[in-house]
C-alpha positions as a Markdown table, in Angstrom:
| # | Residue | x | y | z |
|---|---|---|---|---|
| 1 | Unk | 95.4 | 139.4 | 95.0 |
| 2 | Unk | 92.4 | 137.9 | 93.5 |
| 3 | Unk | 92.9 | 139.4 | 89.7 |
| 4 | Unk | 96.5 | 138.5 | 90.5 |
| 5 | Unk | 95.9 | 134.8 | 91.0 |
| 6 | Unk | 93.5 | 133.6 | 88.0 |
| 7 | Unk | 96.3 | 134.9 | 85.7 |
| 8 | Unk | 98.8 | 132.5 | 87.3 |
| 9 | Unk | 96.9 | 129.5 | 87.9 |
| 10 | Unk | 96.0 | 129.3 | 84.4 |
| 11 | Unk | 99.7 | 129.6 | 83.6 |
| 12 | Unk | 100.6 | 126.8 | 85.8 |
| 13 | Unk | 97.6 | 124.7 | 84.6 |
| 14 | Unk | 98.0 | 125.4 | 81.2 |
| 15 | Unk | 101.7 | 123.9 | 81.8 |
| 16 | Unk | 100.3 | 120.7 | 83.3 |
| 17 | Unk | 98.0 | 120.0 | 80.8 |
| 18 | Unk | 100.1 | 119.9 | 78.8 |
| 19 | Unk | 102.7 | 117.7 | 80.6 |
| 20 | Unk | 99.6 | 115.5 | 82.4 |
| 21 | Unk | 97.3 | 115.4 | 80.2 |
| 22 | Unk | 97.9 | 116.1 | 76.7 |
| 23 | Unk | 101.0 | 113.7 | 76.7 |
| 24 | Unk | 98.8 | 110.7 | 78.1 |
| 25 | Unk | 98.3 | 108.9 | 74.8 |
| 26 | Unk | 102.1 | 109.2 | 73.6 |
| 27 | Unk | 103.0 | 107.6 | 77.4 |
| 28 | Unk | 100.6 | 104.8 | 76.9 |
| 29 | Unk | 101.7 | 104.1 | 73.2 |
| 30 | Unk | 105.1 | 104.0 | 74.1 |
| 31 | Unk | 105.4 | 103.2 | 77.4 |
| 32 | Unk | 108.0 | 105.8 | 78.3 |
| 33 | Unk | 107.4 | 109.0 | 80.4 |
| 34 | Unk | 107.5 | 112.2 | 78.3 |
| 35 | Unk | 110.3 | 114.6 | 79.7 |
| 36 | Unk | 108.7 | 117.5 | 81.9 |
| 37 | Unk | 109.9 | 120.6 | 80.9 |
| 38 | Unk | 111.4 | 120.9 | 83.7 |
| 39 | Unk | 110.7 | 124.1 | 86.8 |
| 40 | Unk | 110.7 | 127.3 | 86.0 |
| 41 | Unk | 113.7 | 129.4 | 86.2 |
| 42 | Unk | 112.5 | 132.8 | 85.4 |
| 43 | Unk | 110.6 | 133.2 | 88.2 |
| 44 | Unk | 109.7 | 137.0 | 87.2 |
| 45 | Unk | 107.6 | 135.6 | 84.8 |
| 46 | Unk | 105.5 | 134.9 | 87.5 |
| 47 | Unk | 105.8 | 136.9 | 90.3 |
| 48 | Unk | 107.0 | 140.7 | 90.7 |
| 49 | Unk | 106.3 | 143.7 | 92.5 |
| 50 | Unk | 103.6 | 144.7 | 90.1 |
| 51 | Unk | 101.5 | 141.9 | 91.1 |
| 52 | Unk | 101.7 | 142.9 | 94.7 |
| 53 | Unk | 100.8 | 146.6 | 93.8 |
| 54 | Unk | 97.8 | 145.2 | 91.9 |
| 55 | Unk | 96.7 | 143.0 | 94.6 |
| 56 | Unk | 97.1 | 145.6 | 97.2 |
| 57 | Unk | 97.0 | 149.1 | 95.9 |
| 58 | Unk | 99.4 | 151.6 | 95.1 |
| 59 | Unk | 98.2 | 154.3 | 97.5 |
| 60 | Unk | 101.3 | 156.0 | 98.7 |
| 61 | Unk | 101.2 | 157.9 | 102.4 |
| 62 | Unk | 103.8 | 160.6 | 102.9 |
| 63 | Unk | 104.5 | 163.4 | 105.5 |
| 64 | Unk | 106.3 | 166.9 | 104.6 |
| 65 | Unk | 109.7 | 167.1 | 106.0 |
| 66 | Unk | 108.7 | 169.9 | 108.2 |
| 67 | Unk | 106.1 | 167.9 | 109.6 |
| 68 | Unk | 106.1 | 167.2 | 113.7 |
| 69 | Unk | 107.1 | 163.5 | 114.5 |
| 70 | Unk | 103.3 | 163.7 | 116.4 |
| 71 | Unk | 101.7 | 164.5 | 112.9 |
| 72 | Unk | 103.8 | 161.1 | 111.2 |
| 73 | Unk | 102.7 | 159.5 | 114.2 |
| 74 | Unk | 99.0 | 160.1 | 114.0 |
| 75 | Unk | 99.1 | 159.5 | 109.9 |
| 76 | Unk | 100.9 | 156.1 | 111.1 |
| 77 | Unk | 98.0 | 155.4 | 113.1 |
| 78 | Unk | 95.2 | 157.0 | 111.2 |
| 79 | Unk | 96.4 | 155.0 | 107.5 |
| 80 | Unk | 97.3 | 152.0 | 109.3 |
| 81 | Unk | 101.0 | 151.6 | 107.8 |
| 82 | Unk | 104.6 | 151.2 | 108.6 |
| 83 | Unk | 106.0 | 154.0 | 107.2 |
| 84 | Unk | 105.3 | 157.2 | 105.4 |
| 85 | Unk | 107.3 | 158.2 | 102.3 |
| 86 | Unk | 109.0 | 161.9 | 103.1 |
| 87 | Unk | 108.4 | 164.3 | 100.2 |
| 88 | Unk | 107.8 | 168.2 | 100.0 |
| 89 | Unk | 105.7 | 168.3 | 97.6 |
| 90 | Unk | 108.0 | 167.9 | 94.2 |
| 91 | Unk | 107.4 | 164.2 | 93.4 |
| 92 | Unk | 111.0 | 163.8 | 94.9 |
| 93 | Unk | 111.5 | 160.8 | 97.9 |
| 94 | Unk | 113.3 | 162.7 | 100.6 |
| 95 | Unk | 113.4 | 159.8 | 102.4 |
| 96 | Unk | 111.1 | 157.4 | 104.7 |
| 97 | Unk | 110.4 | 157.9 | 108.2 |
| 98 | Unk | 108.8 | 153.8 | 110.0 |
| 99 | Unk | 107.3 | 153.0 | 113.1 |
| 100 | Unk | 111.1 | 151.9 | 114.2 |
| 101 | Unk | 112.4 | 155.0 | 113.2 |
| 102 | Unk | 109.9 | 156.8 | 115.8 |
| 103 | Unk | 110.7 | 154.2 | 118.4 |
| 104 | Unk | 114.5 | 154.6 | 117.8 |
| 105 | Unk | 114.4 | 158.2 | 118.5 |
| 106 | Unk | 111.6 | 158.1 | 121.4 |
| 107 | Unk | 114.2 | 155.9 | 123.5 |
| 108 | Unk | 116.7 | 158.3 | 122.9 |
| 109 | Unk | 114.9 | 161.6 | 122.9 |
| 110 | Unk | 112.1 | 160.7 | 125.0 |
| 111 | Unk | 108.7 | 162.5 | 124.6 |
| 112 | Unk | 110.1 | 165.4 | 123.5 |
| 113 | Unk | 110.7 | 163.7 | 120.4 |
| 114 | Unk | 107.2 | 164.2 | 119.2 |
| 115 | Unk | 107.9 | 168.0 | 118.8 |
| 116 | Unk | 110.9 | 167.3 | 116.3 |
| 117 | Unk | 110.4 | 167.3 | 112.8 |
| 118 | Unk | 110.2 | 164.4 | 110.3 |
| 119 | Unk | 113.4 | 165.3 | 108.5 |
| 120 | Unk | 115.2 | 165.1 | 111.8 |
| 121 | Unk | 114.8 | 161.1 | 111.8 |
| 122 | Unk | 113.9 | 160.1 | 108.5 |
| 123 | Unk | 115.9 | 157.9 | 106.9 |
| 124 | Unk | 117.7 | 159.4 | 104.0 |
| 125 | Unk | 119.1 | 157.9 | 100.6 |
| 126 | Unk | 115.9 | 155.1 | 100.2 |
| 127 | Unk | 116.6 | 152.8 | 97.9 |
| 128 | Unk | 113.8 | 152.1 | 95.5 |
| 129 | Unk | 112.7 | 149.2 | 93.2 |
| 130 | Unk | 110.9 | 149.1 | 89.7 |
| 131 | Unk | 107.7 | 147.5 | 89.5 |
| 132 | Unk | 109.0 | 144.7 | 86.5 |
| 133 | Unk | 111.4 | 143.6 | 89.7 |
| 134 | Unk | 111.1 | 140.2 | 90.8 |
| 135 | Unk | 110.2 | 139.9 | 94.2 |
| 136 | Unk | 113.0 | 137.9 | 94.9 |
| 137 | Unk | 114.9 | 140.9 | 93.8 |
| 138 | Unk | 113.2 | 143.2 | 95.6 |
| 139 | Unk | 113.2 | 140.7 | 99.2 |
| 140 | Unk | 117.4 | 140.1 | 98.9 |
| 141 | Unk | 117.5 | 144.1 | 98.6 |
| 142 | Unk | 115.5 | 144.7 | 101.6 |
| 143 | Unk | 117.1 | 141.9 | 103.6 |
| 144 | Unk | 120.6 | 143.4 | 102.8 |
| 145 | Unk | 119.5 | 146.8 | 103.6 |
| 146 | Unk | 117.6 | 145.4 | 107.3 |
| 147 | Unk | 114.6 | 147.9 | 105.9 |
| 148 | Unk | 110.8 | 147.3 | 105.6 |
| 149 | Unk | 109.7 | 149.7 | 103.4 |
| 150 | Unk | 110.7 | 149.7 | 99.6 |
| 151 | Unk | 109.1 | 152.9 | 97.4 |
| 152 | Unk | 108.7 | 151.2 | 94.0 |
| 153 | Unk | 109.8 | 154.1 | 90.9 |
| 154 | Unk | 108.6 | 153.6 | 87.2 |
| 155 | Unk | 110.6 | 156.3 | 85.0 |
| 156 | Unk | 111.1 | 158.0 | 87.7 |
| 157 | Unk | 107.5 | 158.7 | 88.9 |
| 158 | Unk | 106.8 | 157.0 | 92.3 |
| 159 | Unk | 103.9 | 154.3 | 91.7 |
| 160 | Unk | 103.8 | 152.3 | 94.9 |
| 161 | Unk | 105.2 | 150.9 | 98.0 |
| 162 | Unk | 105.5 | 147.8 | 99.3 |
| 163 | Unk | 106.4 | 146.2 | 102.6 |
| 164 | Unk | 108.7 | 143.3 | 103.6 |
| 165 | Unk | 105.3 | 141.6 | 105.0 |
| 166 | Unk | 103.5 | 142.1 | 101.2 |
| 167 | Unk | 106.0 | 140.4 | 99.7 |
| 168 | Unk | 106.1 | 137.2 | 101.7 |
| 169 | Unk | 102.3 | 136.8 | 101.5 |
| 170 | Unk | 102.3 | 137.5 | 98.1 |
| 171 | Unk | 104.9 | 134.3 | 97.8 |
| 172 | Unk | 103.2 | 132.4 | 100.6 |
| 173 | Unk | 99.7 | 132.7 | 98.2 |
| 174 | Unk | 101.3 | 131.6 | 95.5 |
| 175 | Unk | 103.6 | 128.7 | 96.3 |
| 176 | Unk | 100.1 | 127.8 | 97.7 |
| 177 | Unk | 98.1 | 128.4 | 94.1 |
| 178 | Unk | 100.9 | 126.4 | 93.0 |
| 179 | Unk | 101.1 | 123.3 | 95.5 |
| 180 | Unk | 97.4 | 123.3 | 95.1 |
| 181 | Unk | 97.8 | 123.1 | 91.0 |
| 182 | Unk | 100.6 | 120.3 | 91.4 |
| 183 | Unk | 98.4 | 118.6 | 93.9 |
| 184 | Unk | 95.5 | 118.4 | 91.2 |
| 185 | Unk | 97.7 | 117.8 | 88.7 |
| 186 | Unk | 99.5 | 114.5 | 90.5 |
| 187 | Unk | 95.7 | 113.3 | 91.5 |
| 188 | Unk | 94.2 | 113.4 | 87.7 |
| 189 | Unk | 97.6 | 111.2 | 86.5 |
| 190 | Unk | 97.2 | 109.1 | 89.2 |
């Protein structure tokens, strides 16, 4: 996040300099506002999976399909994340196995569960994002598909994955880099 946010604030600033203070002798002269160029409509410029990846790392977990449901489980654990990406080795996503995936199957199944493989409850056909993506892109595609996880793929090379929860801090960070800039910005016109 932190080389992430430098980059944007200057953008922002650099935009309200020029709108706040640059313009302030052609307001006074002529009494007249100068038009703002207006908000920004290509938000991509701004924010997109890349930038999350950046700010949080592109370290990718995975689990063999063969691999007990106990095994994903203590990975889970042991990494810390959601979900593991399910791939036998060939740089191919097989699919993606989450913490609700075990807990769907553990109701059903019951403790026996942890002796099935992977494969058996994975979820299959993972849709995947590339990293140029905006992240409102890559959020509507995750909110459609009620999933987490999104495995982000460059030319078909996997390069990261992000979760639902990066994502909205991500946004969260910088509508507040940017409230903070307009902030600023309002006080020195003032």
């Amino acid at each position: 996040m932190v080389a992430h946010v430098p980059r944007t604030a200057d953008r922002v600033r650099s935009e309200f300099t020029r709108v706040g203070e640059a313009d302030r002798p052609a307001r006074e002269q002529s009494g007249r506002r100068p038009r703002s160029p207006g908000p920004r409509h290509r938000e991509e410029e701004l924010m997109n999976i890349a930038d999350v990846l950046d700010a949080k790392g592109r370290t990718v977990h995975s689990v063999v399909p063969w691999a007990t449901v106990a095994e994903a489980v203590e990975r889970l654990e042991k990494h810390r994340v959601g979900a593991l990406l399910v791939s036998d080795g060939d740089g191919r996503i097989n699919g993606i196995v989450s913490e609700r995936d075990v807990i769907r199957e553990l109701a059903r199944r019951g403790t026996r569960l942890l002796a099935a493989n992977v494969e058996d409850i994975m979820t299959r056909n993972v849709s995947t994002a590339s990293s140029t993506e905006s992240l409102t892109h890559a959020m509507a595609l995750m909110t459609r598909g009620r999933y987490r996880h999104l495995p982000v793929v460059d030319r078909g090379q996997l390069v990261g994955l992000v979760s639902i929860g990066d994502l909205v801090q991500h946004r969260v960070r910088e509508m507040e880099l940017q409230t903070g800039v307009l902030r600023d910005a309002y006080l020195a016109a003032r």
